[in-house]
PDB file as gemmi writes it, atoms N, CA and C in Angstrom:
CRYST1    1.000    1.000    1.000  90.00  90.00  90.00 P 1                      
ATOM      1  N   UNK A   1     110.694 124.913  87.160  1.00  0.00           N  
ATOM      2  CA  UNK A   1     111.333 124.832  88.451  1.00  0.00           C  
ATOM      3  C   UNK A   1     110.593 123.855  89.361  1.00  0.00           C  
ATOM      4  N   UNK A   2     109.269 124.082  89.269  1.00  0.00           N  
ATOM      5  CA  UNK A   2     108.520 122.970  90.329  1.00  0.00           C  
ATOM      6  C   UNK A   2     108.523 121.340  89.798  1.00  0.00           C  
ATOM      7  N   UNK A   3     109.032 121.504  88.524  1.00  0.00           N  
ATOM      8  CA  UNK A   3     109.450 119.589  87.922  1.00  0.00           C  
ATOM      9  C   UNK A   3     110.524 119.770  88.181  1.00  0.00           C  
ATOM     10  N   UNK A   4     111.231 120.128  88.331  1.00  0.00           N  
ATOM     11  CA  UNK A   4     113.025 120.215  88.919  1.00  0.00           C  
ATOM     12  C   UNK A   4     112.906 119.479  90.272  1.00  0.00           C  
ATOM     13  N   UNK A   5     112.096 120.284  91.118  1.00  0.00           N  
ATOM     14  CA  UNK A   5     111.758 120.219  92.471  1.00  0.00           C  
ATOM     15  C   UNK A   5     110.962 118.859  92.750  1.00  0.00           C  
ATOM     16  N   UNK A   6     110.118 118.584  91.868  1.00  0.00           N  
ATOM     17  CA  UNK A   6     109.472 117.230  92.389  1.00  0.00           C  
ATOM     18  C   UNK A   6     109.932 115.994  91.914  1.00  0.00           C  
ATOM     19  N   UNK A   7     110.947 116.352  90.610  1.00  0.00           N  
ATOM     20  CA  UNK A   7     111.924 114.924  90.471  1.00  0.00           C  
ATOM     21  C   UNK A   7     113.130 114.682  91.801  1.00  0.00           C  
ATOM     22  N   UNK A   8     113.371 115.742  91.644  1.00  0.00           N  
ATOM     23  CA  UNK A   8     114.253 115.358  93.579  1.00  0.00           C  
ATOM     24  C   UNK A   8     113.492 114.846  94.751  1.00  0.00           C  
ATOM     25  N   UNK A   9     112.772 115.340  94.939  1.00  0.00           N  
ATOM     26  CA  UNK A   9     111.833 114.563  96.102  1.00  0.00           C  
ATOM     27  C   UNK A   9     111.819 112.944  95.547  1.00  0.00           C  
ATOM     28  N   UNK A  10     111.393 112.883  94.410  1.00  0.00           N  
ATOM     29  CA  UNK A  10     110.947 111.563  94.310  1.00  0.00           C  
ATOM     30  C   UNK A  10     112.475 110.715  93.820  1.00  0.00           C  
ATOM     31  N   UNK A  11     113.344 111.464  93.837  1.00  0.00           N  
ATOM     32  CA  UNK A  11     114.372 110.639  93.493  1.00  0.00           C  
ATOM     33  C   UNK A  11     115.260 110.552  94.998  1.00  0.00           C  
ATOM     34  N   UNK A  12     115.021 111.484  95.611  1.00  0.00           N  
ATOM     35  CA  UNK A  12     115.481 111.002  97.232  1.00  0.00           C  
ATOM     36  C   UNK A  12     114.211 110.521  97.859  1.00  0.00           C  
ATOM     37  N   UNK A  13     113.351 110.077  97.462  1.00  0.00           N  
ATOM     38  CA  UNK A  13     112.574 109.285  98.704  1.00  0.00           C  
ATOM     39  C   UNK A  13     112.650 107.920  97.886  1.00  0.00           C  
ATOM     40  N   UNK A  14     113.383 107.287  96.486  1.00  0.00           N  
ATOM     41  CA  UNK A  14     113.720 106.157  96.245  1.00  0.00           C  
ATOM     42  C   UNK A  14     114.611 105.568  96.491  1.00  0.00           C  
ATOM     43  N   UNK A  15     115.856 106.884  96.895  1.00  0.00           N  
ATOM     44  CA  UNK A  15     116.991 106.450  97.470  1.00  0.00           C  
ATOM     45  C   UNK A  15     116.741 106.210  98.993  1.00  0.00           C  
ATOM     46  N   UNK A  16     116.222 106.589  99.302  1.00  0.00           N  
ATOM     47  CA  UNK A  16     116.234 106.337 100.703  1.00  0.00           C  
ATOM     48  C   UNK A  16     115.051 105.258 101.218  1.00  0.00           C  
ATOM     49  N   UNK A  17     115.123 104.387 100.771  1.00  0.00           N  
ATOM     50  CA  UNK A  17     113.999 103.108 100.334  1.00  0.00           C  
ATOM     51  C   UNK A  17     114.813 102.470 100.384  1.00  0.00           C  
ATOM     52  N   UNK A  18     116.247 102.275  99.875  1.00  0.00           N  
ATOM     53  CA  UNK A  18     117.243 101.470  99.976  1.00  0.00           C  
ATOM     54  C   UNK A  18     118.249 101.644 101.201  1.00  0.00           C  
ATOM     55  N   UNK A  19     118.389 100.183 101.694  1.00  0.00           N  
ATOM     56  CA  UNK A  19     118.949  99.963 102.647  1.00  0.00           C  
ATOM     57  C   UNK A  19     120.222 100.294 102.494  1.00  0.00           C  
ATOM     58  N   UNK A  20     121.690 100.868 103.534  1.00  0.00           N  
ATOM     59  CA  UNK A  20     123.040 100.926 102.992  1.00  0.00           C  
ATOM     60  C   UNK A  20     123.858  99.547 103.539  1.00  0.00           C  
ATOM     61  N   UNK A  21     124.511  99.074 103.417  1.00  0.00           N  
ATOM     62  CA  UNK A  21     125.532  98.077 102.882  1.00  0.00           C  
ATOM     63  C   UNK A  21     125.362  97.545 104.625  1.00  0.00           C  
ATOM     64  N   UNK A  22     125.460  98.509 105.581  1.00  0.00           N  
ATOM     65  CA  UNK A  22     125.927  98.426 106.941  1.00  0.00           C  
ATOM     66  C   UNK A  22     123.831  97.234 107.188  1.00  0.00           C  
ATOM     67  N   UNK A  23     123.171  98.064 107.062  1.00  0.00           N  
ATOM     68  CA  UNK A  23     121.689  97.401 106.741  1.00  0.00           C  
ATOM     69  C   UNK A  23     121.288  96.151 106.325  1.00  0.00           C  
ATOM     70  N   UNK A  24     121.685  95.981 105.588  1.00  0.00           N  
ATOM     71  CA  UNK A  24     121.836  95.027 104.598  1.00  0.00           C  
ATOM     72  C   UNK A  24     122.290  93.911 105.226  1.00  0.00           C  
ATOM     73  N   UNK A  25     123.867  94.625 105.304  1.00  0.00           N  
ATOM     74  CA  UNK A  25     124.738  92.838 106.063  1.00  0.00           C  
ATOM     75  C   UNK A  25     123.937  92.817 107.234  1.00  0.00           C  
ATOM     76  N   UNK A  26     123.648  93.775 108.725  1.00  0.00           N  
ATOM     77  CA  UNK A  26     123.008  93.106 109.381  1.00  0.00           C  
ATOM     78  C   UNK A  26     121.350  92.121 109.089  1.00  0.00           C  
ATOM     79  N   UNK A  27     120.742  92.908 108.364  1.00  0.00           N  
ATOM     80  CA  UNK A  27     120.114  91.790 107.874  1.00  0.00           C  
ATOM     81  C   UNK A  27     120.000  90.496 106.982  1.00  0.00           C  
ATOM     82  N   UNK A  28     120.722  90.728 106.695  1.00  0.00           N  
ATOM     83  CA  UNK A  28     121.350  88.962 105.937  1.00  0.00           C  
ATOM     84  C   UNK A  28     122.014  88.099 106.768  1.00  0.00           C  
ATOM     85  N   UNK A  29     122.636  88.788 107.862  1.00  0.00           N  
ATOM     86  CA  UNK A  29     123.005  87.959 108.679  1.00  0.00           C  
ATOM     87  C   UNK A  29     122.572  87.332 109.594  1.00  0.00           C  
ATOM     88  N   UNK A  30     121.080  88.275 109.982  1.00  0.00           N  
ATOM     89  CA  UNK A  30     120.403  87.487 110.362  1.00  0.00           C  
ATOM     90  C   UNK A  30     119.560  86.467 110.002  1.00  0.00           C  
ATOM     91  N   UNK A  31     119.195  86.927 108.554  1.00  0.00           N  
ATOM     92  CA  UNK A  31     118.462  85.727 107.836  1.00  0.00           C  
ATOM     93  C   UNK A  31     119.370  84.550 107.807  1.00  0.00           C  
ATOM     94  N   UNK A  32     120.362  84.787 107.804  1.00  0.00           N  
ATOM     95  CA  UNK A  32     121.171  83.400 107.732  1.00  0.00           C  
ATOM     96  C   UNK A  32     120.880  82.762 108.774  1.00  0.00           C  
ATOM     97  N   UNK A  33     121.289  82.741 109.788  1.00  0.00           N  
ATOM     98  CA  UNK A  33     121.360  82.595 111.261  1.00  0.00           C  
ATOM     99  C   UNK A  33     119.785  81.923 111.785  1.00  0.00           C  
ATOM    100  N   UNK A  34     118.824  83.098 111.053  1.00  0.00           N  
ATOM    101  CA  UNK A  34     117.377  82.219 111.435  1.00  0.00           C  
ATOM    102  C   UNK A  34     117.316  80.779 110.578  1.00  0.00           C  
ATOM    103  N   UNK A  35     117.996  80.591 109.698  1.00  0.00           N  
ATOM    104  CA  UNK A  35     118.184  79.138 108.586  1.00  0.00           C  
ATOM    105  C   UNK A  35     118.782  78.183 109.149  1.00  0.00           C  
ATOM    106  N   UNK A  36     120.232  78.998 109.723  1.00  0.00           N  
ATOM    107  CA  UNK A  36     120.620  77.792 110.369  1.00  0.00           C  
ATOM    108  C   UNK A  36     120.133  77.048 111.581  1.00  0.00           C  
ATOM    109  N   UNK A  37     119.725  78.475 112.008  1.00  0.00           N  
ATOM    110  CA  UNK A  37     118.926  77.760 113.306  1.00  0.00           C  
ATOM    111  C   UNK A  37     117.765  76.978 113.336  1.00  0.00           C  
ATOM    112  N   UNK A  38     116.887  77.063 112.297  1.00  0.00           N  
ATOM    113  CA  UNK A  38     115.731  76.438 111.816  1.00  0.00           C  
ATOM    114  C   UNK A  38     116.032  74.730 111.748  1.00  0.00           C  
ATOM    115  N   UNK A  39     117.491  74.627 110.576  1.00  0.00           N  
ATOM    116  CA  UNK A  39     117.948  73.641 110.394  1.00  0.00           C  
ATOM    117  C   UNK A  39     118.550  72.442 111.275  1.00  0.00           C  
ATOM    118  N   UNK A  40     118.570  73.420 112.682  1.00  0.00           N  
ATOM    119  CA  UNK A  40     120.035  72.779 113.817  1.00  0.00           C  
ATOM    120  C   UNK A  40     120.844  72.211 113.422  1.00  0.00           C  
ATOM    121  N   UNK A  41     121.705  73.590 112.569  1.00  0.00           N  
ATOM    122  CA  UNK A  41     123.060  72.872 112.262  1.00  0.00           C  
ATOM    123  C   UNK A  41     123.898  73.333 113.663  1.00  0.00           C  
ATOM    124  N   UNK A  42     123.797  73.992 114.347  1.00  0.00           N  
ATOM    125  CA  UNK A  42     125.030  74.165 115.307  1.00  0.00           C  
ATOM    126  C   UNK A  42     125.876  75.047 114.381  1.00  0.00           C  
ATOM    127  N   UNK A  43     125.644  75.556 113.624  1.00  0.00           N  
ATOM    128  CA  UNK A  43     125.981  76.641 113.284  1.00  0.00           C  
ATOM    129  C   UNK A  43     126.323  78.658 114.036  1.00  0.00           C  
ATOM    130  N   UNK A  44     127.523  79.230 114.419  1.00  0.00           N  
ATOM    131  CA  UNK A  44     127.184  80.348 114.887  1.00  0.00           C  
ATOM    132  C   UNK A  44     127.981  80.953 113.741  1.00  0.00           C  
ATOM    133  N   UNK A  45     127.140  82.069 113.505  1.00  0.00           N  
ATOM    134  CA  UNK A  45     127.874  82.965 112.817  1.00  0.00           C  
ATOM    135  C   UNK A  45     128.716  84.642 113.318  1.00  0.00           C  
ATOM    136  N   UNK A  46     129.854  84.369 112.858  1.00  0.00           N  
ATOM    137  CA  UNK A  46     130.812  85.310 114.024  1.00  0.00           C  
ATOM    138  C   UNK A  46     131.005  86.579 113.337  1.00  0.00           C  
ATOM    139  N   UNK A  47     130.829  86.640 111.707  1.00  0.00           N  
ATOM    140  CA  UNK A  47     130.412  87.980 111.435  1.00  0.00           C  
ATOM    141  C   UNK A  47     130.456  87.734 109.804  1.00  0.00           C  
ATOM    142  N   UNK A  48     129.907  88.440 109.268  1.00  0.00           N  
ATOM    143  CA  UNK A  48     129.916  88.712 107.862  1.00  0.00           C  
ATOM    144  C   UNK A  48     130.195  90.314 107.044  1.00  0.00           C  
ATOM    145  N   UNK A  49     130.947  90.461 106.265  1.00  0.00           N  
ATOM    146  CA  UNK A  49     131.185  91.311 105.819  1.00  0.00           C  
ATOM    147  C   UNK A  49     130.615  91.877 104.401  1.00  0.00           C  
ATOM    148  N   UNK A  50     129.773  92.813 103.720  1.00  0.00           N  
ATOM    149  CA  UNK A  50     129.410  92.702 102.646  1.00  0.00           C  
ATOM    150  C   UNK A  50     130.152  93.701 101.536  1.00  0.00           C  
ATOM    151  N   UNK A  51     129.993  93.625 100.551  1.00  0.00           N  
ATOM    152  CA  UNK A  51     130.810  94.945  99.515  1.00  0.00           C  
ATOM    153  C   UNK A  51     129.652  94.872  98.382  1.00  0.00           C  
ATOM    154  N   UNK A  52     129.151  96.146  97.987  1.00  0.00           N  
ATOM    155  CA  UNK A  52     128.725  96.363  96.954  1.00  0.00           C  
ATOM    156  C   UNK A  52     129.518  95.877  95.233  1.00  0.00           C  
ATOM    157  N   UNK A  53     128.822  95.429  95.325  1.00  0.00           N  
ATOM    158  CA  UNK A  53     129.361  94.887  93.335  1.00  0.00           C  
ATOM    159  C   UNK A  53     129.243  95.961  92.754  1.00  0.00           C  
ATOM    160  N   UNK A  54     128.248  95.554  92.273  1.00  0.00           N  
ATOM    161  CA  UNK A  54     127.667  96.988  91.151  1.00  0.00           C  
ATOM    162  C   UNK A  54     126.436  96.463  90.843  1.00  0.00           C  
ATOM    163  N   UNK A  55     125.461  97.520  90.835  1.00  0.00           N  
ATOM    164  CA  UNK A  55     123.944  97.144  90.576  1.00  0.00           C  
ATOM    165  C   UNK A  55     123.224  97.148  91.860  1.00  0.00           C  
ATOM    166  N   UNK A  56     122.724  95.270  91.844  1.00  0.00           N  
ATOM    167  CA  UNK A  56     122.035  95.066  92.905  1.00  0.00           C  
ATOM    168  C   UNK A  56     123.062  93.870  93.533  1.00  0.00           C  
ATOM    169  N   UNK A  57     123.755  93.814  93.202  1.00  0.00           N  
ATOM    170  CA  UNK A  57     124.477  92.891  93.684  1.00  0.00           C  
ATOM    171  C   UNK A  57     125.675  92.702  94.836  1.00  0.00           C  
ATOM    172  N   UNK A  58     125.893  92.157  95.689  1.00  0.00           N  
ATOM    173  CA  UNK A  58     126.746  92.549  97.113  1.00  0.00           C  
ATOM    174  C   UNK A  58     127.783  91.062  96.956  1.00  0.00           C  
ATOM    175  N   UNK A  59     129.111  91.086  97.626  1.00  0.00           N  
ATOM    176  CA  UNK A  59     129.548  90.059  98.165  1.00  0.00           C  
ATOM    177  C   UNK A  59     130.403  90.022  99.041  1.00  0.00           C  
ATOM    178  N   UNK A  60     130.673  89.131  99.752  1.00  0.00           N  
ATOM    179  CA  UNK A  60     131.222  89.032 100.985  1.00  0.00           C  
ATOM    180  C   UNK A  60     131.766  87.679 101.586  1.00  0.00           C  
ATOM    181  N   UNK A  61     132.338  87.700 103.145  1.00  0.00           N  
ATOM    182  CA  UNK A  61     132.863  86.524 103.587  1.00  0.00           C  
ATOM    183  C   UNK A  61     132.049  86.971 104.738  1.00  0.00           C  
ATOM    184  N   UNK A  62     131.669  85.168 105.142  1.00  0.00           N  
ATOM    185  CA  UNK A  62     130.873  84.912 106.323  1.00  0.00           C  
ATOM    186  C   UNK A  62     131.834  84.063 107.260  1.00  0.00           C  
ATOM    187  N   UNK A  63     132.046  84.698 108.425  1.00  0.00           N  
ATOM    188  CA  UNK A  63     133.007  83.490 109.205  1.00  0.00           C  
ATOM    189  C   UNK A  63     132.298  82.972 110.348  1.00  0.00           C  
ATOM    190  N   UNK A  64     132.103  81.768 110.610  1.00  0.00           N  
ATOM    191  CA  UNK A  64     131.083  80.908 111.489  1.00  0.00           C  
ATOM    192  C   UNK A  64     132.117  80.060 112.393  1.00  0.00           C  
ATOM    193  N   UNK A  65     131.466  79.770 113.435  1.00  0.00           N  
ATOM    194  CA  UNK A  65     131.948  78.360 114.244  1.00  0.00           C  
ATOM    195  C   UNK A  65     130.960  77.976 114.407  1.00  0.00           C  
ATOM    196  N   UNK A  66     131.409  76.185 113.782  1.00  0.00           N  
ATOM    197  CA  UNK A  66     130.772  75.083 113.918  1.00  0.00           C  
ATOM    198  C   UNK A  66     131.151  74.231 114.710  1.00  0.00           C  
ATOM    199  N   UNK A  67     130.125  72.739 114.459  1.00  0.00           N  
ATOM    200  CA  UNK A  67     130.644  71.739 115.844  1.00  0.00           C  
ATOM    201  C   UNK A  67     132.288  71.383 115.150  1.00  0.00           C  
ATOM    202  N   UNK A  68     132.412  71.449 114.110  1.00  0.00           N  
ATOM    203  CA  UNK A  68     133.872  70.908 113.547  1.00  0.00           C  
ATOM    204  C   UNK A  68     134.901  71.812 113.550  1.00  0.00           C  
ATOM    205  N   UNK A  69     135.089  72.992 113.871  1.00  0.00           N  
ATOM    206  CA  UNK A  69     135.108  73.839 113.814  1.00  0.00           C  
ATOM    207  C   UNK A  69     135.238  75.083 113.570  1.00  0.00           C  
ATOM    208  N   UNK A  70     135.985  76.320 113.122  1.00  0.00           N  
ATOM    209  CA  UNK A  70     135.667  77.601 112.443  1.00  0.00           C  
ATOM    210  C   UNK A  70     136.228  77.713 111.144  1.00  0.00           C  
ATOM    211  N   UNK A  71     135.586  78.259 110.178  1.00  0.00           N  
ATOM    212  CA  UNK A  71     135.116  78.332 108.940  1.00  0.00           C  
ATOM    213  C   UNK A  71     135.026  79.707 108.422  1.00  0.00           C  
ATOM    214  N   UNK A  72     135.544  80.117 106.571  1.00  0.00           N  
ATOM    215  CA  UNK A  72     134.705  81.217 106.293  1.00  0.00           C  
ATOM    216  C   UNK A  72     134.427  80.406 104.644  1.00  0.00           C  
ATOM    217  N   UNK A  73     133.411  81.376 104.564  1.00  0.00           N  
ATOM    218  CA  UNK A  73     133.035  80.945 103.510  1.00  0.00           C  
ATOM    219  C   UNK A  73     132.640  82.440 102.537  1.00  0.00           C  
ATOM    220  N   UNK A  74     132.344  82.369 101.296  1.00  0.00           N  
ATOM    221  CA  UNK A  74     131.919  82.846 100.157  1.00  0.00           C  
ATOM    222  C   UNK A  74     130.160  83.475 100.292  1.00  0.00           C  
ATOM    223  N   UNK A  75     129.671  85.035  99.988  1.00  0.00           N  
ATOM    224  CA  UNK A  75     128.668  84.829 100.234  1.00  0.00           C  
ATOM    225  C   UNK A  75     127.969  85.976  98.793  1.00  0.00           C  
ATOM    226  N   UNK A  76     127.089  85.549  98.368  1.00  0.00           N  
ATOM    227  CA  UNK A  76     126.265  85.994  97.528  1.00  0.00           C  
ATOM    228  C   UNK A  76     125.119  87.004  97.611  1.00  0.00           C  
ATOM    229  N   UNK A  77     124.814  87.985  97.509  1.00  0.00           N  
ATOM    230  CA  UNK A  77     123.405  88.739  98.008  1.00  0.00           C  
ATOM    231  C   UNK A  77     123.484  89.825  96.799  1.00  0.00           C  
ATOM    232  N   UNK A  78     121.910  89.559  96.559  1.00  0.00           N  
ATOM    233  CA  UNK A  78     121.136  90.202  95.405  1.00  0.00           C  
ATOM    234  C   UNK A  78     120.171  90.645  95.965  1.00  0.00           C  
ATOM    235  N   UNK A  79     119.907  92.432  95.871  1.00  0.00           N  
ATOM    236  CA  UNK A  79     119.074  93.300  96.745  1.00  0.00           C  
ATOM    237  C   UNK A  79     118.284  93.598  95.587  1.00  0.00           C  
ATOM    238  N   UNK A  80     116.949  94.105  95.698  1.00  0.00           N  
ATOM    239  CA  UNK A  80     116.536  95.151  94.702  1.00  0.00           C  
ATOM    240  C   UNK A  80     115.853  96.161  95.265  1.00  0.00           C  
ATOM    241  N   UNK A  81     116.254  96.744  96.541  1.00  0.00           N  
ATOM    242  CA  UNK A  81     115.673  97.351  97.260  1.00  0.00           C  
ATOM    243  C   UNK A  81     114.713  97.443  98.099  1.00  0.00           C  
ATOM    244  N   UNK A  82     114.030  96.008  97.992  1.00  0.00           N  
ATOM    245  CA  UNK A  82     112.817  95.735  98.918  1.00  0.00           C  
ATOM    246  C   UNK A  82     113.253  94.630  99.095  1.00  0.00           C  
ATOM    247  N   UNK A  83     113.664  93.715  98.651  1.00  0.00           N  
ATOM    248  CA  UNK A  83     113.958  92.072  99.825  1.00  0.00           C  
ATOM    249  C   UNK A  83     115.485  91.906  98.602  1.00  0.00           C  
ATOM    250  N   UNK A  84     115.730  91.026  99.344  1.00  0.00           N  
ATOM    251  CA  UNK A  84     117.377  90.603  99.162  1.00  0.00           C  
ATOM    252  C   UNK A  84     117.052  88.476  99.152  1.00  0.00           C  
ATOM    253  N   UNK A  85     118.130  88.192  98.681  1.00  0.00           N  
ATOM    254  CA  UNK A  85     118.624  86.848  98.415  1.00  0.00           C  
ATOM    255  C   UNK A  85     119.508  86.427  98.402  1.00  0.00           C  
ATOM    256  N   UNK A  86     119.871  85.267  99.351  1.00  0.00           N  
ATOM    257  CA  UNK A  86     121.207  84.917  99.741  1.00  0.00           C  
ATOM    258  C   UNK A  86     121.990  83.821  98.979  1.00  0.00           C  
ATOM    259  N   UNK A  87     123.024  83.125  98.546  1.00  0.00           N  
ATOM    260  CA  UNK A  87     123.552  81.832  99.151  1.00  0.00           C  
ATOM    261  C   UNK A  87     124.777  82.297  99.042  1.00  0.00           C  
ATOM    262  N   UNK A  88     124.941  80.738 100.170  1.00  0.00           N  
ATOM    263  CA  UNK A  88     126.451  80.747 101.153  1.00  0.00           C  
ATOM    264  C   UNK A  88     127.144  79.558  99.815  1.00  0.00           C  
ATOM    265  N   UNK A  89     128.456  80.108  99.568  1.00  0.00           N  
ATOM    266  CA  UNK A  89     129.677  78.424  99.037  1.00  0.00           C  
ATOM    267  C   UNK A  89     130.856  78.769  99.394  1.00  0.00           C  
TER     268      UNK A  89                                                      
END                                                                             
């Protein structure tokens, strides 16, 4: 009973190590945003949406206004529970 008990603990304190979807997109969206801004593209980004794949994997549409102007695009993100990785096509 007490290995019953301490595989749950440790299997909810791994789940909860992971960020949920709502987490996630806000932080990717901001990582984006600090890139573009780094870059000065004149880039704003007006929101992004993410969906779980399956695994570690997420995808979504990013819709921005630029100097040319508004745009969505295709977006990529691979989590593994401690940092994530983006690209935009």
């Amino acid at each position: 009973m007490k290995k019953l008990l301490l595989i749950a603990i440790i299997a909810l304190s791994l789940h909860s190590c992971r960020m949920g979807v709502n987490s996630l997109t806000y932080e990717v969206q901001e990582d984006i945003q600090q890139t573009y801004n780094e870059e000065n593209l004149g880039i704003i980004i007006n929101s992004l949406i993410l969906t779980h794949q399956e695994g570690n994997s997420y995808t979504g549409i990013l819709e921005t206004s630029e100097p040319d102007g508004d745009f969505s695009y295709y977006v990529d993100v691979v989590y593994d529970g401690n940092s994530f990785i983006w690209e935009v096509y």
